[in-house]
Structure formats: C-alpha cells, structure tokens
C-alpha positions in Angstrom: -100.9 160.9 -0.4 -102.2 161.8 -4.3 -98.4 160.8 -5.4 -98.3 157.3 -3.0 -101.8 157.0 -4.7 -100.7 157.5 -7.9 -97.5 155.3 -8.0 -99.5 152.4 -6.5 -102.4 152.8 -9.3 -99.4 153.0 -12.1 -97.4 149.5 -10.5 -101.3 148.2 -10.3 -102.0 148.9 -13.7 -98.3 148.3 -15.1 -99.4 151.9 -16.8 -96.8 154.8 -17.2 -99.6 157.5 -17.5 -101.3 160.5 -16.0 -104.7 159.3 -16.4 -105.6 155.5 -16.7 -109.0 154.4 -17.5 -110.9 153.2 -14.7 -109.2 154.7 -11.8 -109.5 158.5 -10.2 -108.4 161.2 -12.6 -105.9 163.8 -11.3 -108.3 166.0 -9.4 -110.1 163.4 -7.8 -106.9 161.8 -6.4 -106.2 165.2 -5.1 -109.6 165.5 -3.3 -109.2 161.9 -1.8 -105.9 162.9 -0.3 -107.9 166.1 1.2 -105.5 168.6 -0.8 -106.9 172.3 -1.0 -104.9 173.7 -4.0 -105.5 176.4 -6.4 -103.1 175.1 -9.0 -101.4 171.4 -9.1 -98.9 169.6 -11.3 -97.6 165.9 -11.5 -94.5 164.4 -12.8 -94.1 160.6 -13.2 -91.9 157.9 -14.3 -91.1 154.8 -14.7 -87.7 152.9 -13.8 -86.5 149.6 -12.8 -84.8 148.2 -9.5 -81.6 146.5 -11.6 -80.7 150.8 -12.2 -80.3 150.2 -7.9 -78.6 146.7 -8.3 -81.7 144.9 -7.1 -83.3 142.1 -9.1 -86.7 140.9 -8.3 -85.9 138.6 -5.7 -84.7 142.1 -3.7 -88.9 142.6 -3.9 -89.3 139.5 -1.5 -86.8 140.3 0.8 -86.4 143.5 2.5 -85.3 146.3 0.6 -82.5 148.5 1.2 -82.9 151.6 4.1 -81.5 153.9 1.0 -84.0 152.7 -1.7 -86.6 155.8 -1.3 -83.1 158.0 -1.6 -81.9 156.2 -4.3 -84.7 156.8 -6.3 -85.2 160.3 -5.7 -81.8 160.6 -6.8 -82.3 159.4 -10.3 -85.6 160.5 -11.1 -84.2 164.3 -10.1 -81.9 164.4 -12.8 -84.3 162.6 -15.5 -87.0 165.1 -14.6 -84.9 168.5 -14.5 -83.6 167.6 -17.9 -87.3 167.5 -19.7 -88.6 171.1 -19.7 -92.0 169.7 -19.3 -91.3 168.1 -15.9 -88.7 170.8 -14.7 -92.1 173.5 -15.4 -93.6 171.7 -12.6 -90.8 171.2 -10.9 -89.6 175.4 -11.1 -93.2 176.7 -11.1 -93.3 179.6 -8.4 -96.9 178.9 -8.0 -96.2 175.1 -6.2 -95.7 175.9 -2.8 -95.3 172.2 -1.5 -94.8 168.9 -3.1 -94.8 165.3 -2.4 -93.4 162.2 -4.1 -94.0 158.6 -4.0 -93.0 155.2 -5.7 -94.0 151.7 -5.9 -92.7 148.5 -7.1 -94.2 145.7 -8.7 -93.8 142.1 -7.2 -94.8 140.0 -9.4 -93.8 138.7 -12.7 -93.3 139.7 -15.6 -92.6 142.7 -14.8 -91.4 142.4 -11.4 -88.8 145.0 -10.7 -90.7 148.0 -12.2 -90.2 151.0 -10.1 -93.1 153.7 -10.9 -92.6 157.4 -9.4 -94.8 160.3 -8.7 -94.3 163.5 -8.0 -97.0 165.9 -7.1 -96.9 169.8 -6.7 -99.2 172.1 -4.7 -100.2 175.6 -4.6 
C-alpha cells in the first residue's frame, strides 16, 4: 500500500522524488498503509511505456496482462546496478517488501511509468 501510494502521488505530481511538498512524507505514508516497521527503505523510478512498446494511446485501452511483469523486469536491473538502491534492496534488516507503479494518462506527459518499491523490517 505505501509503494501503490507512492507511485500514484509521483504520476500525480509528474515528481520523481522521495518527498514532494504537500503530500505525506515517507513515514506517514507508512502509518496510512498500517505498516509496523522498525526500519524502512524506498526505491523509485521513473520510466516510460514506449521502453514496453506502448504509446499513450495503450493508456486508453487496456493494457497488457504482462505490463506489472514487464516493469518489474526493468526496474530490477536499473536498481541493482546503483549501490544506493541495491542497499535497500540487499539490506538483511527488510524482511518484506512491496512495489507499485502508475502511469500517467494524460498529456504531456502521458506514457510516464513511475515505480516504487518499499522495504520493511
């Protein structure tokens, strides 16, 4: 729930960014999604739907069963190769995890793919 919240607040805000002014800081998005943790971590990115072959008229119609695999599959790889992200990622500590994306739908940037990943412990 705090990564689904996350990526929606991101494609809302067209914001690639941890915290953006105005909306609930890290913790708080982890209390709203009822989360007891000790320690957290978040990863995020952004991406586009042409990396999937998708334009923004795929946004109207209904997207592909393997989208959510898709993009898993791409943002592994981009995180694991920043030893930032791959920290969070590694970190013995995070015992469960959860990720999340959303698209924006309309223009200009329709097509933007933003990705969360959150990590528990």
């Amino acid at each position: 729930a705090a990564a689904r919240h996350q990526a929606g607040i991101m494609a809302n805000a067209r914001i690639m960014e941890h915290e953006i002014p105005g909306t609930p800081n890290f913790p708080a998005r982890l209390r709203s999604a009822r989360a007891r943790v000790r320690t957290a971590g978040e990863n995020i990115l952004r991406d586009n739907l042409s990396r999937y072959g998708l334009g923004c008229a795929a946004v109207s119609a209904e997207l592909p069963h393997r989208l959510a695999q898709d993009v898993a599959t791409v943002s592994a790889p981009r995180w694991i190769g920043s030893p930032k992200h791959f920290a969070n990622i590694a970190n013995p500590r995070f015992r469960r995890a959860g990720g999340a994306f959303a698209i924006v739908t309309t223009a200009p940037e329709c097509g933007q793919v933003y990705v969360a990943q959150v990590f528990a412990g």
